[in-house]
VOGU-3710 file (C-alpha; in Angstrom, 3 decimals, decimal comma):
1> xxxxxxxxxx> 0,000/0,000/0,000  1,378/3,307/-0,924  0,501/6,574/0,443  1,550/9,761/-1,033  1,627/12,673/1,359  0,506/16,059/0,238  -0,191/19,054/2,266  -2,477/21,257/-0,484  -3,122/24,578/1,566  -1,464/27,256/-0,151
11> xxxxxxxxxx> -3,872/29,479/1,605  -3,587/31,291/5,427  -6,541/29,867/7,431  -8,961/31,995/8,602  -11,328/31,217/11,351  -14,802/32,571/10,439  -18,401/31,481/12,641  -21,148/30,713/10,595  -25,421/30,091/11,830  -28,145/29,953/11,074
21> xxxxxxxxxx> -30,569/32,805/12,530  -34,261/31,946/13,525  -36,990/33,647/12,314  -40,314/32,540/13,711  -43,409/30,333/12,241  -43,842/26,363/10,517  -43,140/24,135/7,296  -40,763/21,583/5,585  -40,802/18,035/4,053  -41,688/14,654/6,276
31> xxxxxxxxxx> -40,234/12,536/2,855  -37,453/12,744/0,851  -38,386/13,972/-2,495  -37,081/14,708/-5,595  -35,849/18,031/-6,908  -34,089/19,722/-10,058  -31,064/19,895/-8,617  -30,494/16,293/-6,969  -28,885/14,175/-9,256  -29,238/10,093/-8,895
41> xxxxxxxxxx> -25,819/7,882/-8,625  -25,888/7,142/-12,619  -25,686/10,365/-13,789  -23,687/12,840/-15,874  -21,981/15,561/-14,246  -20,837/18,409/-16,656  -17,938/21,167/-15,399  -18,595/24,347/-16,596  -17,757/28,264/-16,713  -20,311/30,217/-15,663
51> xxxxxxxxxx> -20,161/33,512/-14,345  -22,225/34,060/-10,477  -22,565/36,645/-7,766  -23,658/34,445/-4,640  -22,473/37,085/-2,615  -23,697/40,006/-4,673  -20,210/39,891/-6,240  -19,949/38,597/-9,678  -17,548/36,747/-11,048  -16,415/33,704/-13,325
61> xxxxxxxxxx> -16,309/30,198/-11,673  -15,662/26,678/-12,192  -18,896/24,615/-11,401  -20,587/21,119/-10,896  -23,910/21,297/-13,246  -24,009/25,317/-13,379  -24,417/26,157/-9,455  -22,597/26,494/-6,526  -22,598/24,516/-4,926  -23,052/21,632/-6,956
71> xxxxxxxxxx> -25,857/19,504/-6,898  -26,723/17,174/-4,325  -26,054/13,314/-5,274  -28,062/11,265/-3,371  -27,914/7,622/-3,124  -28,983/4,913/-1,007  -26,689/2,368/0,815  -25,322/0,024/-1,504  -26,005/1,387/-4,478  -23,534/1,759/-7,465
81> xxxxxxxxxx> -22,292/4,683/-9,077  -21,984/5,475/-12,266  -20,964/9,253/-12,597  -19,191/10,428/-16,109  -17,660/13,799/-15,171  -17,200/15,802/-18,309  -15,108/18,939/-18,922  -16,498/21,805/-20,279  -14,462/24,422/-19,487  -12,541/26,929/-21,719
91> xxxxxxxxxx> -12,016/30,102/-19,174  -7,892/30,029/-18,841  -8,140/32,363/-16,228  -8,695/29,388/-14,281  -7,976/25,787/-14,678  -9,380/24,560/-17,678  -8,240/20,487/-16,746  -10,530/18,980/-13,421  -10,807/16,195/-11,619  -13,380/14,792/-8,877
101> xxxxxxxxxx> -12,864/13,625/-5,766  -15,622/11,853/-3,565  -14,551/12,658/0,173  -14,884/10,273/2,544  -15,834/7,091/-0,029  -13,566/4,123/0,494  -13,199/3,330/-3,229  -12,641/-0,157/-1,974  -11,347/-2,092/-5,459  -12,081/1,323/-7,444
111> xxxxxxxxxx> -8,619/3,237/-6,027  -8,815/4,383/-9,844  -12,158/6,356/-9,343  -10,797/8,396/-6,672  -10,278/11,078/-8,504  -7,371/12,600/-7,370  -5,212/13,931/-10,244  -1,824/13,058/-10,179  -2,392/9,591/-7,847  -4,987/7,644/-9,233
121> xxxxxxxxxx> -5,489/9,642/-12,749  -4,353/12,351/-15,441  -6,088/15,483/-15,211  -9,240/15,575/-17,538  -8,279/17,462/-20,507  -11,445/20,467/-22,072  -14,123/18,504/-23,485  -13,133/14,999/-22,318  -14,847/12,781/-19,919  -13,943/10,546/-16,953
131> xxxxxxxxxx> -16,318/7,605/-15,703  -16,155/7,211/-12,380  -17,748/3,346/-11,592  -17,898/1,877/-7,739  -19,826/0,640/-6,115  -20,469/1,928/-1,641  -21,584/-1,255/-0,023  -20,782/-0,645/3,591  -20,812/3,494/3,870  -23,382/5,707/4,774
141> xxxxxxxxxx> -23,687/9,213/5,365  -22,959/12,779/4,717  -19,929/13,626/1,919  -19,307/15,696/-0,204  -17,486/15,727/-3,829  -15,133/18,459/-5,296  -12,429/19,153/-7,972  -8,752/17,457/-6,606  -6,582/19,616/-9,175  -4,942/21,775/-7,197
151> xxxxxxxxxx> -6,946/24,579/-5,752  -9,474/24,331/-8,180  -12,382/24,022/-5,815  -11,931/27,171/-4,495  -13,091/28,549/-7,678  -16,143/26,830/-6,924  -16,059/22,943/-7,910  -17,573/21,825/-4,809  -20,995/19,582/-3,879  -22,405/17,540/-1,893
161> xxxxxxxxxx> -23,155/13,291/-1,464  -25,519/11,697/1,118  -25,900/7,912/1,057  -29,447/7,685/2,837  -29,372/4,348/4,724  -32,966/2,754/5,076  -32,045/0,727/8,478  -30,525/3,707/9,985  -30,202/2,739/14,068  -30,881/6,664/14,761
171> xxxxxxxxxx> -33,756/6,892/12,520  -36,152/7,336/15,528  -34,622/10,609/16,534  -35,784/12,510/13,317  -38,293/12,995/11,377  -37,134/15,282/8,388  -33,936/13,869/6,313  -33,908/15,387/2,570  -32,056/17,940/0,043  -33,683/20,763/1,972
181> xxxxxxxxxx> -31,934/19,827/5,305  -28,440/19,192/3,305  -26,661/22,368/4,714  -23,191/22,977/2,510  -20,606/25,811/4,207  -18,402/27,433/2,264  -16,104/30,479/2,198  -15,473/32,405/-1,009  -12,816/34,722/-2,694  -13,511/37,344/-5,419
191> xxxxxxxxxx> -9,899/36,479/-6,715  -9,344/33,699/-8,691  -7,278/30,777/-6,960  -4,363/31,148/-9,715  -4,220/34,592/-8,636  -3,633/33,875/-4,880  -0,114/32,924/-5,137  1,533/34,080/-1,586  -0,698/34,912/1,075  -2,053/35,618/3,856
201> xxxxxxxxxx> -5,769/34,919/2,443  -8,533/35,765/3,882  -12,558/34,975/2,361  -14,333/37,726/0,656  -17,602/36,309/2,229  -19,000/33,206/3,574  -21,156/31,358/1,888  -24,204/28,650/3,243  -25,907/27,200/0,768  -24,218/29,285/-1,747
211> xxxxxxxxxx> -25,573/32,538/-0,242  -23,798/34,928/1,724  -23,031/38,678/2,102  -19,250/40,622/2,040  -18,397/43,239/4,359  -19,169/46,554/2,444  -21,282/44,484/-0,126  -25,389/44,465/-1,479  -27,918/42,402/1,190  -27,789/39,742/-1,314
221> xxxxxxxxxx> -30,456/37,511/-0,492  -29,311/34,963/2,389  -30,714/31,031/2,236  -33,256/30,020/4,156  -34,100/26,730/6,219  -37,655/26,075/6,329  -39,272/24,005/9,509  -42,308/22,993/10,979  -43,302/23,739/14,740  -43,042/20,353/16,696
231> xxxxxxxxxx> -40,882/18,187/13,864  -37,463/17,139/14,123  -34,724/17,780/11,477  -31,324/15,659/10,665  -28,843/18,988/9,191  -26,393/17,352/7,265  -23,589/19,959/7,553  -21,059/20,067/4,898  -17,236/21,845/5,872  -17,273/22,772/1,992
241> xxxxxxxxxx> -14,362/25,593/2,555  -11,375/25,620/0,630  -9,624/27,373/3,854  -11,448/27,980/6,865  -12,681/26,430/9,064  -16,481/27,531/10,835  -17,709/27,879/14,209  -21,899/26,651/13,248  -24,648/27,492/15,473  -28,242/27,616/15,049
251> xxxxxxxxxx> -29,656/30,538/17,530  -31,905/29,660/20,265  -31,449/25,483/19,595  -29,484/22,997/20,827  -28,078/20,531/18,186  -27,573/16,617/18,769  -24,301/15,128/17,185  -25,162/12,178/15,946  -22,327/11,675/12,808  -19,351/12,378/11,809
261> xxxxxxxxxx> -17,843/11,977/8,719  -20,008/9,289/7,599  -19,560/7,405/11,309  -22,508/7,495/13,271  -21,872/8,754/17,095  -23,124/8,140/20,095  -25,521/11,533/20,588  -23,795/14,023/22,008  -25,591/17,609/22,804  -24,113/20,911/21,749
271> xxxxxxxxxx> -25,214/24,635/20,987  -21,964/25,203/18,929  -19,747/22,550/16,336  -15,998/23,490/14,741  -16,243/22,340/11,494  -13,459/22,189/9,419  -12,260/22,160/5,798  -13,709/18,508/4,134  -15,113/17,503/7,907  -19,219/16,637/7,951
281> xxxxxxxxxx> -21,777/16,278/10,405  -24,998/15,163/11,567  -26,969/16,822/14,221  -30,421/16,799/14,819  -32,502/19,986/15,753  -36,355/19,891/16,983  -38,187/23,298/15,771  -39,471/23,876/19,048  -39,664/27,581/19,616  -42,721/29,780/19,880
291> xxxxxxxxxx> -43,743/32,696/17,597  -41,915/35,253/19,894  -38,936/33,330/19,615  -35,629/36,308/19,578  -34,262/36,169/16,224  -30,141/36,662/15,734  -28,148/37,538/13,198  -24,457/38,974/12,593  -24,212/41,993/11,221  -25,186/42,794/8,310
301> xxxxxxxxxx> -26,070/39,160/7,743  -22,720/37,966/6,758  -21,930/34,436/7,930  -25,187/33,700/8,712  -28,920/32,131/6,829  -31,983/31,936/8,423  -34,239/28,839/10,142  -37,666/30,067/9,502  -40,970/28,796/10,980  -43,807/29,138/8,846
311> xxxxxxxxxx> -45,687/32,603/9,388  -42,134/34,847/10,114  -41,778/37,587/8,091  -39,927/37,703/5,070  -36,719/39,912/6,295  -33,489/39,168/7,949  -33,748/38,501/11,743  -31,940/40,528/14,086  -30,785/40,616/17,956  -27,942/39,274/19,813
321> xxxxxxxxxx> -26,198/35,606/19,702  -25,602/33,125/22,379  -24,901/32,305/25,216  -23,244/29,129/24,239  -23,160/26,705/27,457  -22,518/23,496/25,715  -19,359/23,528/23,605  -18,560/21,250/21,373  -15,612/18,822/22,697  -14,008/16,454/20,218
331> xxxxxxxxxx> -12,958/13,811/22,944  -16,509/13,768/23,986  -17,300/11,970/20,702  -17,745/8,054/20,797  -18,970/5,705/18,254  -21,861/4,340/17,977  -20,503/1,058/16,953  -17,541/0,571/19,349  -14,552/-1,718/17,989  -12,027/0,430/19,858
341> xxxxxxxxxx> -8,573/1,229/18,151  -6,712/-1,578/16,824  -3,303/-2,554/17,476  -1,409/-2,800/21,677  -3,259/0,344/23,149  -0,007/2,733/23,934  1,534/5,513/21,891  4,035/4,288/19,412  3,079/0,707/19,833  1,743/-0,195/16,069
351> xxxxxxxxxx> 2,946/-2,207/13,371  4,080/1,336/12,014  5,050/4,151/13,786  5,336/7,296/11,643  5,868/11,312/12,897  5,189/13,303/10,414  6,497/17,238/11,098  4,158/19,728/8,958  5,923/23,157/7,860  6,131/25,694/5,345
361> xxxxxxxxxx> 9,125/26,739/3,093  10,352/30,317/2,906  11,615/30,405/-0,612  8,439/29,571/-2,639  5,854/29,899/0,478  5,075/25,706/-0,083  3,877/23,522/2,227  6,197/20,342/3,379  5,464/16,959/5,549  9,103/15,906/6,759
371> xxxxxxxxxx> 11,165/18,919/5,055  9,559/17,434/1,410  6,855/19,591/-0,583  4,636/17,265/-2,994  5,501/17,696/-6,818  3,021/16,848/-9,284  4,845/13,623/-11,134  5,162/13,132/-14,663  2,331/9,975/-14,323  0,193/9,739/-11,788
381> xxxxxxxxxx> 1,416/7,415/-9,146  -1,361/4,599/-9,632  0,159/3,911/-12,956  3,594/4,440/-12,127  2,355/1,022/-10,076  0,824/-0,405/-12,527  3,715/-0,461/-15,205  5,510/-2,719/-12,690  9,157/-0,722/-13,706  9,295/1,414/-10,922
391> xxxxxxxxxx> 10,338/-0,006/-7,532  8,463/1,104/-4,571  10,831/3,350/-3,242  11,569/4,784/-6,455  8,021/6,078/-6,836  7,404/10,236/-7,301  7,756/12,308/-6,746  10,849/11,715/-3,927  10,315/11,923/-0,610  6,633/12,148/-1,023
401> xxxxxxxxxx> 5,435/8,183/-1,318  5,331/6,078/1,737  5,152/2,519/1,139  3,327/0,597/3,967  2,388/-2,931/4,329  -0,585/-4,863/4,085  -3,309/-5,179/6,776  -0,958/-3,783/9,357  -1,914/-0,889/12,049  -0,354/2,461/11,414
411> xxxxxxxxxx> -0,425/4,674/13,677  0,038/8,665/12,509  0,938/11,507/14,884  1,268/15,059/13,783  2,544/17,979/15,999  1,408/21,167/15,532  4,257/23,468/14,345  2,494/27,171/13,806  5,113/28,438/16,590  8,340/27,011/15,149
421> xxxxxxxxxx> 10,528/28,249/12,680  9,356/27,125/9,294  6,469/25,625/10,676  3,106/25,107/8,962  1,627/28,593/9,858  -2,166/29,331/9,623  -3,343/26,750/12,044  -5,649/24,919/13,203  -5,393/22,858/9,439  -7,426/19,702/9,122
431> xxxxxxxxxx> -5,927/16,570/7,631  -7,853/13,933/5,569  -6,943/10,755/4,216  -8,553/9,049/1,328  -9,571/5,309/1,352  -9,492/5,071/5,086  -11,314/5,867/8,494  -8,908/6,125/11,198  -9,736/6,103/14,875  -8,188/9,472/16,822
441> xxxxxxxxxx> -6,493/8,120/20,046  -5,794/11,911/20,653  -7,544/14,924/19,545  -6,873/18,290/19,327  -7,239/20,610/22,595  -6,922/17,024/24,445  -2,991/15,207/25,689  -4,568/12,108/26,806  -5,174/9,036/24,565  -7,759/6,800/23,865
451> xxxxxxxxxx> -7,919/3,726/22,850  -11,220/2,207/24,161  -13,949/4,200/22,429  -12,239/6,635/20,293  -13,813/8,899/17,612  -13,688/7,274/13,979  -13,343/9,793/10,959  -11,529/10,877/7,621  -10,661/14,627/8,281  -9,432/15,705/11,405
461> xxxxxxxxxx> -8,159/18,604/12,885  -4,423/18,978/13,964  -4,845/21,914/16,567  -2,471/24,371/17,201  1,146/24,245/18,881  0,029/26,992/21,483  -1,954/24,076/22,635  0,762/21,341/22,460  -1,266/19,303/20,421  0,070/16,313/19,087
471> xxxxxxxxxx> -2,820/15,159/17,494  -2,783/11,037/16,806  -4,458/8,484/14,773  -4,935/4,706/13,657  -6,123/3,325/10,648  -5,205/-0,689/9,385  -3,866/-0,935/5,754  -6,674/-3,129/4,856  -7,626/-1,027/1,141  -4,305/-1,705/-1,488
481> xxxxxxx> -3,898/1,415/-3,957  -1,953/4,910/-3,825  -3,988/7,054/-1,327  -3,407/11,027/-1,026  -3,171/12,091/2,590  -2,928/16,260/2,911  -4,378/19,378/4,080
//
């Protein structure tokens, strides 16, 4: 099994809060239902130009299907997909080649549809196609898809995937699961990403369900959550961003974690949720507050939408936020389906044992893992394998392919470096690996381990050195292929 390690932020992270603000009254769907802009698992999926102003600010983008975000693709649990991505772009302002990846899908057998250009494929050339065929027999959940050439989904290549599981064991706590409770964050940059070439970078605006406001901008119209009094709603939250991360609250309602990343979680209660870049969650909120319920926004309305009972008037709510008394703790998550880590339960005690050091070159501003910044090779790693000429530890690009073996524990730790010279500034950054789960023994903003019930994901935070985090993970090489790990 070979993993090639790239750290893809080019981009200073900015930490931004995002809610939703109530507005009083009663609707919304008890059935999943059908809608223009939910596409089915056989489908085509065309990449376009298109210019767009979801913040009042218009400008060119790349795009799934002509929106942003992209549509939903919703499938149910074992289903196979059968997705031909096709390139229609011609703007070279941008990138005019794509790829897409499908966060958080194992591609078990289908490492080739992964999608990430440069490891498993070439970069799909202007009006060519790629078919992307696997099949998800054991996943479930909230994911989300977006372009894996470079920084390409900043320019707006970015959607989201629910597999809809018909025995779900939480089923009973909601009553509401559909496109309309899918809720996609996002931040957004009038630039161009092949403009944004050394930093810092901050978002124009932020963007929730593809609506949002700048500061100094038009009210553009914010997006709006519709509920009914009494029922009981499963909000699929989508970390969309391309940099930052997002504090998410809905005002005046508690929220019940119940997944994360596509791992159902023991329910955990919480007024406020970090989400970062590529991480998703489940929580479930009951629309339980009366018509003179106090409605909050930020202001001006940036960083915010609105949950609206039927009857409230059509306008942007406004008052104060909080209090928050229940904050969201990542160590407080358990799941719901407890094998515990594998491997001897102690720090360094795996089959493989591997530190890698995050930081940040001063010459070119580049990201490294270990002192080595990821170069695009000549041919994409998969088929560097496949050719059977290339050695294992002759695979590129240098430095940047770790060869593991098979059906072994590996256990990951990552320091947090934002304080050291030439370290990965910018921090907190969140880390995701494809192909894999892995079980955090230590999270961020925590030093103790666990190994008895710990939280199962693909994207995890790595905190911040002020902290002394160290955060820690374990996965088992139990899915053969090339498989990117980065930020």
């Amino acid at each position: 099994m070979a993993i090639p390690l790239r750290f893809l932020a080019s981009l200073i992270l900015a930490s931004l809060s995002v809610h939703l603000s109530t507005a009083s009254s009663v609707i919304g769907p008890l059935q999943r239902h059908s809608s223009a802009n939910v596409l089915a698992p056989l489908t085509d999926l065309e990449v376009v130009n298109k210019v767009i102003a979801p913040d009042g600010y218009s400008r060119p983008a790349v795009l799934a299907g002509g929106t942003f975000p992209g549509p939903l693709i919703a499938a149910q649990k074992g289903d196979h997909f059968h997705i031909n991505v096709i390139n229609r772009l011609y703007d070279t302002s941008m990138n005019t080649t794509t790829s897409i990846h499908w966060h958080g899908i194992f591609q078990h057998q289908s490492n080739w549809a992964d999608g990430t250009a440069f490891v498993t494929q070439c970069p799909i050339q202007p009006n060519r196609s790629f078919l992307h065929s696997f099949v998800v027999t054991q996943q479930a959940g909230t994911f989300w898809y977006h372009s894996h050439l470079s920084t390409q989904y900043c320019d707006g290549l970015r959607g989201p995937l629910v597999i809809y599981d018909p025995k779900d064991p939480l089923a009973h706590m909601y009553d509401v699961d559909d496109e309309s409770t899918v809720i996609v964050l996002s931040d957004w940059y009038h630039k161009f990403a092949t403009q944004m070439v050394t930093g810092p970078f901050i978002a124009n605006s932020t963007l929730i369900n593809g609506l949002g406001r700048y500061a100094g901008g038009p009210a553009s119209p914010l997006a709006v959550v519709n509920v009914t009094l009494g029922k009981r709603y499963r909000f699929r939250i989508v970390g969309a961003s391309c940099d930052a991360w997002f504090n998410f609250t809905v005002d005046g309602h508690s929220m019940i974690i119940i997944e994360a990343d596509g791992n159902l979680v023991e329910p955990v209660v919480v007024d406020s949720i970090a989400v970062y870049a590529g991480q998703r969650y489940s929580v479930v909120v009951t629309a339980n507050q009366s018509s003179n319920h106090p409605n909050q926004t930020f202001e001006g309305g940036q960083s915010s939408a609105i949950l609206r009972y039927e009857g409230a008037p059509d306008q942007d709510p406004t008052s104060q936020q909080g209090p928050y008394i229940l904050p969201f703790d990542e160590s407080a998550l358990h799941p719901l389906v407890n094998t515990g880590a594998p491997g001897f339960p102690e720090p360094g005690k795996a089959d493989v044992n591997i530190n890698l050091i995050p930081g940040l070159r001063g010459d070119h501003g580049g990201y490294t893992v270990n002192n080595v910044s990821f170069v695009d090779p000549p041919l994409p790693v998969l088929l560097q394998i496949l050719s059977g000429e290339t050695h294992p530890s002759q695979l590129l690009p240098n430095g940047s392919v770790y060869v593991l073996p098979f059906n072994k524990t590996v256990e990951i730790s990552i320091p947090a470096t934002e304080l050291t010279p030439g370290g990965a500034l910018g921090g907190p950054h969140a880390v995701h690996l494809h192909g894999h789960a892995f079980d955090v023994v230590r999270v961020s903003g925590n030093s103790s381990y666990n190994y008895i019930n710990p939280l199962r994901r693909d994207t995890v935070s790595i905190g911040l050195q002020a902290n002394n985090d160290n955060v820690t993970f374990r996965f088992v090489t139990d899915n053969p292929g090339p498989w990117f790990f980065h930020w």
